[in-house]
KOLDO-887424 format. One line per 5 residues: number of its first residue (from 1); their letters; for each residue y, z, x of C-alpha. Coordinates in Angstrom, 3 decimals. Each point is the difference from the previous one (the first is absolute). Layout:
BEGIN
NUM = A = Y,Z,X; ...
END
This chain:
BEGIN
1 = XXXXX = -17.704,3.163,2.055; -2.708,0.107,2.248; -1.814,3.217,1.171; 1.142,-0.256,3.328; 3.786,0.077,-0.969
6 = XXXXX = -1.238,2.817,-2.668; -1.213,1.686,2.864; 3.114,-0.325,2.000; 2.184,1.040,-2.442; -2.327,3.297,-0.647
11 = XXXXX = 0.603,1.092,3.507; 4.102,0.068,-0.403; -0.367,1.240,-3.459; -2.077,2.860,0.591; 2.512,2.625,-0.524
16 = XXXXX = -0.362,-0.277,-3.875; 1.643,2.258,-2.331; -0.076,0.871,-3.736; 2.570,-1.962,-2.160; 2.018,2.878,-0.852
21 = XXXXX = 0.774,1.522,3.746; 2.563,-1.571,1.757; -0.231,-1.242,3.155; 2.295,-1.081,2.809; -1.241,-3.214,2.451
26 = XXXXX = 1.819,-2.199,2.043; 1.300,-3.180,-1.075; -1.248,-1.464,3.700; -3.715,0.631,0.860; -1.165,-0.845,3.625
31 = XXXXX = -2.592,-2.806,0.501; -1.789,3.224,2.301; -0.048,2.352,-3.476; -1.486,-3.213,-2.094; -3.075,-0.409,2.223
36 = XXXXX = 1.515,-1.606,3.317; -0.732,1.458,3.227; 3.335,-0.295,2.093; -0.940,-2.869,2.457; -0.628,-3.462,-2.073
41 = XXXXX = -1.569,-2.707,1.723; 1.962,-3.094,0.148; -2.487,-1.827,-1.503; 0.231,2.476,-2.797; 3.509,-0.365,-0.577
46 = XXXXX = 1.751,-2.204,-2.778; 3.110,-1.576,1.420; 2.754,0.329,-2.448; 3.702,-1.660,-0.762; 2.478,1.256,-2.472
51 = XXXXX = 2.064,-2.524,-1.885; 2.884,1.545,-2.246; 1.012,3.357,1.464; 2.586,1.714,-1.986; -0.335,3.220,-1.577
56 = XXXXX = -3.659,-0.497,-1.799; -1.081,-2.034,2.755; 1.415,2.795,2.767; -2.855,2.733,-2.236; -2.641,-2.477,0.200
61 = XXXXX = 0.445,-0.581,3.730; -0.308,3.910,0.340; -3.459,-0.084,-2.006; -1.032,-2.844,2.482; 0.950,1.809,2.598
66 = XXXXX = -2.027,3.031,-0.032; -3.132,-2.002,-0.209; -1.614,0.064,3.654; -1.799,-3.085,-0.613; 3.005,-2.016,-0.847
71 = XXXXX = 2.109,-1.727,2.796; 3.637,-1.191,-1.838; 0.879,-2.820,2.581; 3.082,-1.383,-1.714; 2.889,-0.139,-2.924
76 = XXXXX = 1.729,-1.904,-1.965; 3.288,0.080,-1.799; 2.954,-2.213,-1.370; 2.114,3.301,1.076; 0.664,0.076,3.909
81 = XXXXX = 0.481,3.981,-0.702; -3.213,0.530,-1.867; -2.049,-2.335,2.691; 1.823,2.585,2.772; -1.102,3.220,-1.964
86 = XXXXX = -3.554,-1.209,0.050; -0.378,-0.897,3.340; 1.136,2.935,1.128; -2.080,2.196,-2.513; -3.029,-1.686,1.401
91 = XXXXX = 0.328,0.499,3.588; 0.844,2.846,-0.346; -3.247,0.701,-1.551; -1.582,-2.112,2.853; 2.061,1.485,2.996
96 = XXXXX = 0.640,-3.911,0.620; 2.748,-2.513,-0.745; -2.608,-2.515,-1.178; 0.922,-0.526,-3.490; 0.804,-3.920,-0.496
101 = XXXXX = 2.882,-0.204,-2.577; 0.582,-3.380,-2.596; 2.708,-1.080,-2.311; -2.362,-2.921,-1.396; -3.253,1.165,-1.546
106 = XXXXX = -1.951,-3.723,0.953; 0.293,1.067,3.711; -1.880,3.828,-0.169; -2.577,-2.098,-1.864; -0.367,-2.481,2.150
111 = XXXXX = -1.552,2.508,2.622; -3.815,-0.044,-0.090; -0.166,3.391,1.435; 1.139,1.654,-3.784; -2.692,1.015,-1.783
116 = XXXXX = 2.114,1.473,-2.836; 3.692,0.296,-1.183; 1.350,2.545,-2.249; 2.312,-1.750,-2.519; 2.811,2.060,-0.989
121 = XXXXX = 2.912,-2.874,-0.875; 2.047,0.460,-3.269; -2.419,-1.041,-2.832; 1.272,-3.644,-0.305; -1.991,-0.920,3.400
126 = XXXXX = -3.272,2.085,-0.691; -2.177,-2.439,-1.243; 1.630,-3.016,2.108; -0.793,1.816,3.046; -3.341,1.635,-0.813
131 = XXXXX = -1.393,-3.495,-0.760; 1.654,-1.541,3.624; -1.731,3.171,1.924; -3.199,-1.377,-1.754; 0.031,-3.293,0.906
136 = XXXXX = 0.795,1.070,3.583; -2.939,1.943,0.039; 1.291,3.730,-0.528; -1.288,2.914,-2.155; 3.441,1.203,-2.273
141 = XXXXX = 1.039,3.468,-0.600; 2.747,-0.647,-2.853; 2.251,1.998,-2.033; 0.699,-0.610,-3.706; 0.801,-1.472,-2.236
146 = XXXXX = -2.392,-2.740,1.698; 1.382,-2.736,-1.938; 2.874,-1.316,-2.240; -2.358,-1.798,-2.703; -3.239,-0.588,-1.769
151 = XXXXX = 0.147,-3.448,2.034; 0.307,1.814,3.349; -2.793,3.094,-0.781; -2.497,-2.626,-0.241; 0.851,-2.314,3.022
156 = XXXXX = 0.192,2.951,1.814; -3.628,1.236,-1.115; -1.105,-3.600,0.814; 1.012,-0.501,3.468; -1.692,3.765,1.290
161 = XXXXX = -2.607,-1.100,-1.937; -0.520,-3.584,1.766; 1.639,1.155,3.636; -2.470,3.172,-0.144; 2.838,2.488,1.245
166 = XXXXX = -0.008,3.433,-1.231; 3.326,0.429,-2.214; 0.730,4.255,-0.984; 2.981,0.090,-2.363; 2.429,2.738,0.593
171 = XXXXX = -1.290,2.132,-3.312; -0.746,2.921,2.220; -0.825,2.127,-3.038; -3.509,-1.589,-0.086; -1.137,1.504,3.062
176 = XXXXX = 1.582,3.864,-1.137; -2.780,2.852,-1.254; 1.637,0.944,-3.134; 0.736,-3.658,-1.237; -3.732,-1.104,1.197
181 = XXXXX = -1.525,2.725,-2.008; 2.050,-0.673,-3.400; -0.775,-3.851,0.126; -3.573,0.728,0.623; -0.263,2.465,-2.913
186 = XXXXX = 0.935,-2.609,-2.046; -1.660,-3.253,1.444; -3.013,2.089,-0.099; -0.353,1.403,-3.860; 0.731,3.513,0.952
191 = XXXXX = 2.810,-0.246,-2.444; -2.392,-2.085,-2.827; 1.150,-3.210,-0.886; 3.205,-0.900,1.063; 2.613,-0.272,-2.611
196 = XXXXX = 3.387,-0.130,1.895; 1.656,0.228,3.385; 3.939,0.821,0.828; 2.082,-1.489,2.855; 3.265,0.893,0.754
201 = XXXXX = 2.665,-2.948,1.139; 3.055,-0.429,1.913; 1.712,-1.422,-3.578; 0.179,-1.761,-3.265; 2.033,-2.744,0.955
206 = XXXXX = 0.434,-2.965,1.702; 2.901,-1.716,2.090; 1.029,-2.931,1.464; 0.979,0.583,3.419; 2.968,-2.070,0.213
211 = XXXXX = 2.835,-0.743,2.814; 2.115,2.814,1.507; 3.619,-0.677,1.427; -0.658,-2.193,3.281; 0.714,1.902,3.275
216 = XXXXX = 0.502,-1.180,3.578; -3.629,-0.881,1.206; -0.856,1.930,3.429; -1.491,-1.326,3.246; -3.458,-1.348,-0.519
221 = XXXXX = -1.097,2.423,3.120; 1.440,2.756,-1.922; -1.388,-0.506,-3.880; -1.813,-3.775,-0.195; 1.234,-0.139,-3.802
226 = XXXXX = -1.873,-3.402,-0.397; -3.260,1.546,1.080; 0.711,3.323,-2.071; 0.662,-2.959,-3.163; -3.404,-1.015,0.785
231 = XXXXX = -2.055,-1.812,-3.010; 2.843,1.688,-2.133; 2.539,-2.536,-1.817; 3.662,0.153,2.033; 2.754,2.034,-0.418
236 = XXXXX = 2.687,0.417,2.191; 0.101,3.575,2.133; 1.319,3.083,-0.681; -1.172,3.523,1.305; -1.184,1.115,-3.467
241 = XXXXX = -2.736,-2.147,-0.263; -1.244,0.992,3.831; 0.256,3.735,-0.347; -1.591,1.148,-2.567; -0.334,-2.271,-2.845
246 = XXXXX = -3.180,-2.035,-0.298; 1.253,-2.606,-2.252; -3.233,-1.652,-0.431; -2.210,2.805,-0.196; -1.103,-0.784,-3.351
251 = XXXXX = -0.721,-3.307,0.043; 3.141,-2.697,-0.354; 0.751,-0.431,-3.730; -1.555,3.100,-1.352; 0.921,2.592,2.867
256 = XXXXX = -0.180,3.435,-0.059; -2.592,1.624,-3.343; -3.110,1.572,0.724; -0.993,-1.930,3.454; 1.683,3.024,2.453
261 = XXXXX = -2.410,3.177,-1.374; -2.125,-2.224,-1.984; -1.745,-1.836,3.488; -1.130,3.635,0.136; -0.059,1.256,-3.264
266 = XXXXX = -1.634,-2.735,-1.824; -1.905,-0.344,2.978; -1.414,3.112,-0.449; -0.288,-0.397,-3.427; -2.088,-3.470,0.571
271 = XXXXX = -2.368,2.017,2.213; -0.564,3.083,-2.178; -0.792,-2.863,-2.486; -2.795,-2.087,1.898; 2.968,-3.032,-0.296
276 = XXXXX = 0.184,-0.529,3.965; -1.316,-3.867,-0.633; 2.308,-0.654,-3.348; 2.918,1.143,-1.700; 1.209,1.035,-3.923
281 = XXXXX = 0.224,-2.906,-2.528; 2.157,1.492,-2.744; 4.061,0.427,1.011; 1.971,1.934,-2.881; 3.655,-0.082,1.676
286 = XXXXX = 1.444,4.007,0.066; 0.419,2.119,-3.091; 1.579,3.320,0.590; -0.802,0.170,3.430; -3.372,-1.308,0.090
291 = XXXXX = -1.460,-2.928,0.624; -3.271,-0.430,-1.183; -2.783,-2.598,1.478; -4.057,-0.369,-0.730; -2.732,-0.786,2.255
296 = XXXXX = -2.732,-2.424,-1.414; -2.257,2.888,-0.849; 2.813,1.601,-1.763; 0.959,2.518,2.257; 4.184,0.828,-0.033
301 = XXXXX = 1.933,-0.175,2.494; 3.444,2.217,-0.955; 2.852,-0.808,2.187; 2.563,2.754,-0.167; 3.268,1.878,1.519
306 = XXXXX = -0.648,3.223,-1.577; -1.981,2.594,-1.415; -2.163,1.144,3.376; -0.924,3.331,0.985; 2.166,1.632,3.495
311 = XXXXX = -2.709,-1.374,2.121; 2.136,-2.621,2.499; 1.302,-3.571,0.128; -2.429,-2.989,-0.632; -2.158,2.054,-3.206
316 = XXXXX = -2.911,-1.309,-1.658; -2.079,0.975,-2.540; -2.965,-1.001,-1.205; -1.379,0.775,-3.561; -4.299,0.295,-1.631
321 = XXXXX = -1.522,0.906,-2.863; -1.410,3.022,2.018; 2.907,0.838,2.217; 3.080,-0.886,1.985; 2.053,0.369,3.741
326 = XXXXX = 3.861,-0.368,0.672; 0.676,0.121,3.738; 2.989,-1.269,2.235; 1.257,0.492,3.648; -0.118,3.465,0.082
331 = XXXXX = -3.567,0.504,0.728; -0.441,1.600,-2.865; -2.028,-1.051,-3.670; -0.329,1.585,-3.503; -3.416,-0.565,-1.730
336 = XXXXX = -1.141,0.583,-3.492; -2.822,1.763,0.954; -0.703,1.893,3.335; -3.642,-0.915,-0.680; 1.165,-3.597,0.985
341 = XXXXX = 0.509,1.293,3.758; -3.871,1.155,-0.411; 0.361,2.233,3.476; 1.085,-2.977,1.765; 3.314,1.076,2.621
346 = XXXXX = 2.785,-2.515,0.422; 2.399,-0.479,2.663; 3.492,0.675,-0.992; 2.463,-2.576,1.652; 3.605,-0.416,-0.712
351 = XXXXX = 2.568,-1.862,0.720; -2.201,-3.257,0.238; -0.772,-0.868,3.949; -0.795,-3.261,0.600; -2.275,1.276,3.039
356 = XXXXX = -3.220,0.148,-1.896; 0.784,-3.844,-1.538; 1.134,-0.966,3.668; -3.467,1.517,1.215; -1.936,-1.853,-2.769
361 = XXXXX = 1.249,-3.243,1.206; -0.497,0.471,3.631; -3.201,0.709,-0.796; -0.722,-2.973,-1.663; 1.662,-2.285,2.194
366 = XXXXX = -3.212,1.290,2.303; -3.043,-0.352,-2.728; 1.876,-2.972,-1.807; -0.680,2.068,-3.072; 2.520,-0.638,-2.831
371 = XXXXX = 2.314,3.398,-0.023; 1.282,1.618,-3.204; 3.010,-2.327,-0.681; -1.578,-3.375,0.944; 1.693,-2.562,-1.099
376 = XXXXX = -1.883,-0.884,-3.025; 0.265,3.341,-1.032; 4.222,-0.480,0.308; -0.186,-3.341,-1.638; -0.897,1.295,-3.183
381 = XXXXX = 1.999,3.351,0.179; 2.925,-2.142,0.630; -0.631,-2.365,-2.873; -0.167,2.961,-2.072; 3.469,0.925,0.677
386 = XXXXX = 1.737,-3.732,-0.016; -1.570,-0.735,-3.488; 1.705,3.112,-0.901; 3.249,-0.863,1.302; -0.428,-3.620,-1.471
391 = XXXXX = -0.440,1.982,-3.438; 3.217,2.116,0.592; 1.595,-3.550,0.835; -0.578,-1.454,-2.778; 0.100,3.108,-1.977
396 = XXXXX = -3.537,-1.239,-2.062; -4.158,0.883,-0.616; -1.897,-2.433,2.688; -3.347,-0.875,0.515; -1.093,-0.870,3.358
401 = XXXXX = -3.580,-1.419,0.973; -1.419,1.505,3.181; -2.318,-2.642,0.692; 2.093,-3.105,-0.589; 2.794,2.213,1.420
406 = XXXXX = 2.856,-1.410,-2.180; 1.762,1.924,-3.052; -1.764,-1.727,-3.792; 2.844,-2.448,-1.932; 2.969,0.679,2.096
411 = XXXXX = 1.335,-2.426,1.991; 3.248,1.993,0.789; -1.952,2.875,1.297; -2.369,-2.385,2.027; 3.066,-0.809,1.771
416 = XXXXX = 0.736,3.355,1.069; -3.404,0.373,1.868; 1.953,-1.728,2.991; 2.789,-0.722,1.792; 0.934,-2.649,2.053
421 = XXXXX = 0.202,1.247,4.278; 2.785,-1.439,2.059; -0.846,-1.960,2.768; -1.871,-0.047,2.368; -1.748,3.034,-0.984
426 = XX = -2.356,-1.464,-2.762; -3.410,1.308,-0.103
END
C-alpha cells in the first residue's frame, strides 16, 4: 500500500490501544472523522451505484454512505421491495428523491456517469457482474465469495488486469488493526520461519444444490426470477431459494465447504503467508476435522472447525519457530510472547466494519493504486478454497500447479475447475 493511503489510514487510526483493553467504536465512521472536510468538491466525488441490495448489500450501502466524497446515484435489484428500500435510504441521506432505481443490472451500467458500483448480489452473480462493470468502464466494490471456481478467479483477475479498473473484494478483515498486525508479524519473520497457519471454514462438506418443489413464479416487476437465475443453471421458483438460501454460493457441483469463511480465512491465511500471487499445491481431503494443505515452500495451511481460543468468529492463527498469534473478530489477539508487541499499540476493533475496507477502496479508485483485496490478490485466495472443496468432493490428496493453473494427473478434478454459465451471461 502506498504511503499516502498509509498515511490516511494513520489519521483515522490514531486512537490506538493496547491489545488487551477493550475498546468500543462504531461500526459506521464518517468520511469527516477519516480525513474529509464536510464540503467535497464535485470533482472530488466518486459517483456510485449499488447492484444487489438485500441484507449485506443494505450494510454496505450504509458504509458508502457515510463517505462525504461518495455520491450513490442509483440501485439495482431483481426485488421491487429491496430497489424501494434503497431509494428511499439514499435520499433520505441526500434530502432529495434523486435515486434512479433498476430491475436489470445492463441498464445502471450503461450510464457513463458511474464511476463505481458496489456488488452485493447472491454469490452466483459476483464474478459475472464484476467482470460486466469492468468492461463498462467501472471500478467494483464486491462482496465474497468473488467467484464460484478456479476457472472464474482467474478470468476475473484477467479482465481488472487488462480493463485497468480497481476491483476491492469484500474481505473487510484486511483493512482491520488487529488482523493487519498478526499477518504482518508473520509475513515479516517476527514469528521466525513460518511453519503453519490455521483458517477456520464455514464446513467440511460439499452439496449439490439441487431443485426445490416449483412454486407459482411472481410478477417480473415484483421479483425478475430470470434475472435473479442469472449465469446460474435453471430451476423452477420457489421462495426458499430467494430468501435466504444461496444455492450456488459454493460453486455449482461442489457447493458449500470452506469457500463462505475461507474467502476470508484462507485469505488471511494467504497473506500472513506472502501467497497473495499463488496458492497451496498439496490437498489432503479432511481427517478429524482438519484439512491439511502445503504451500510450495512448505508452509501448512490447517483448515479447521475447532480447537480456537474465545477470541470471535473468522480466527486465524499463525504459527514460527520463534513465536505465534491467534486473533478473530473480537479485536482482540493472544501472543506467545508479549515481547512480540515490542511497545508497539494496536487498535482494538470488533465486530468487523467494512468502513475502513470501503475507505481503502475509495481511496484507490482516486490514486488508481491497487487496494488490499485487488483482484489478484482474491484470485488466488479463492483458488485456495475451491481446490479445497474439489478435495472434499472427491474425498482424495491433490496436487495443483499454480503456474500452469490446472490440478497434476486428474482429469476428473480438472473438470471441476469450471462450470458451464447459462446464457447469455458468458464471460
Amino acid at each position: 500500500m502506498s504511503e499516502k493511503i498509509q498515511a490516511s489510514r494513520r489519521r483515522f487510526l490514531k486512537t490506538a490501544v493496547h491489545a488487551s483493553t477493550a475498546l468500543a467504536v462504531p461500526q459506521f465512521i464518517s468520511g469527516s472523522a477519516l480525513g474529509y472536510g464536510e464540503a467535497i468538491a464535485a470533482s472530488d466525488r466518486v459517483v456510485v451505484g449499488g447492484i444487489g441490495i438485500g441484507n449485506r448489500g443494505t450494510y454496505d450501502l450504509g458504509c458508502f454512505l457515510q463517505q462525504e466524497d461518495v455520491q450513490f446515484v442509483a440501485v439495482c435489484d431483481v426485488k421491487q421491495t429491496a430497489r424501494s428500500r434503497a431509494k428511499a435510504t439514499i435520499d433520505e441521506k441526500y434530502g432529495t428523491k434523486d435515486c434512479q432505481t433498476y430491475r436489470d443490472l445492463r441498464v445502471l451500467l450503461s450510464r457513463d456517469d458511474i464511476d463505481a458500483v458496489l456488488i452485493a448480489t447472491g454469490p452466483n452473480w459476483h464474478a459475472t457482474a464484476a467482470t460486466m462493470a469492468a468492461k463498462a468502464g467501472k471500478d467494483v466494490y464486491c462482496e465474497k465469495p468473488s467467484t464460484k471456481n478456479i476457472t472464474q478467479s482467474l478470468d476475473l483477475a484477467k479482465v481488472f488486469r487488462r480493463t485497468g479498473r480497481i476491483f476491492q473484494a469484500g474481505t473487510q478483515r484486511r483493512n482491520l488493526p488487529h488482523f493487519e498486525f498478526a499477518c504482518e508479524l508473520a509475513r515479516t519473520g517476527k514469528l521466525g520461519k513460518l511453519r503453519t497457519v490455521y483458517a477456520h471454514p464455514a464446513g467440511m462438506s460439499t452439496v449439490s444444490s439441487g431443485w426445490a418443489t416449483p412454486e407459482p413464479e411472481p410478477a417480473k416487476e415484483n421479483v425478475d426470477w430470470d434475472l435473479y437465475l442469472g449465469p446460474a443453471a435453471w430451476r423452477p421458483f420457489n421462495k426458499q431459494h430467494l430468501d435466504g438460501f444461496n444455492f450456488e454460493k459454493g460453486g455449482g457441483m461442489v457447493g458449500g465447504g470452506v469457500l463462505e469463511w475461507g474467502s476470508h480465512c484462507v485469505d488471511l491465511c494467504q497473506w500472513a503467508a506472502g501467497a497473495d500471487t499463488t496458492a497451496p499445491v498439496k490437498y489432503h481431503p479432511p481427517q478429524d476435522g482438519r484439512l491439511e494443505a502445503f504451500y510450495e515452500d512448505g508452509v501448512k495451511l490447517v483448515i479447521r472447525g475447532g480447537g480456537w481460543m474465545p477470541l470471535g468468529s473468522c480466527p486465524v492463527r499463525f504459527e514460527g519457530d520463534d513465536g505465534w498469534i491467534e486473533t478473530g473478530d473480537s479485536g482482540k489477539f493472544v501472543l506467545s510472547s508479549p515481547d512480540l508487541l515490542a511497545g508497539r499499540e494496536v487498535e482494538e476493533i470488533g465486530g468487523y466494519p467494512a468502513t475502513f475496507h470501503v475507505r481503502d477502496f475509495l481511496n484507490c479508485v482516486k490514486t488508481r493504486l491497487a487496494p488490499r483485496a485487488s483482484a489478484e490478490v482474491a484470485c488466488y485466495a479463492h483458488i485456495a478454497c475451491h481446490a479445497a472443496n474439489i478435495a472434499i468432493f472427491l474425498d482424495r490428496p491433490l496436487t495443483y500447479d499454480p503456474l500452469k493453473n490446472e490440478f497434476v494427473g486428474d482429469d476428473q478434478a480438472n473438470r471441476l475447475r469450471s462450470e458451464a454459465l447459462r446464457a447469455p451471461w458468458s464471460i
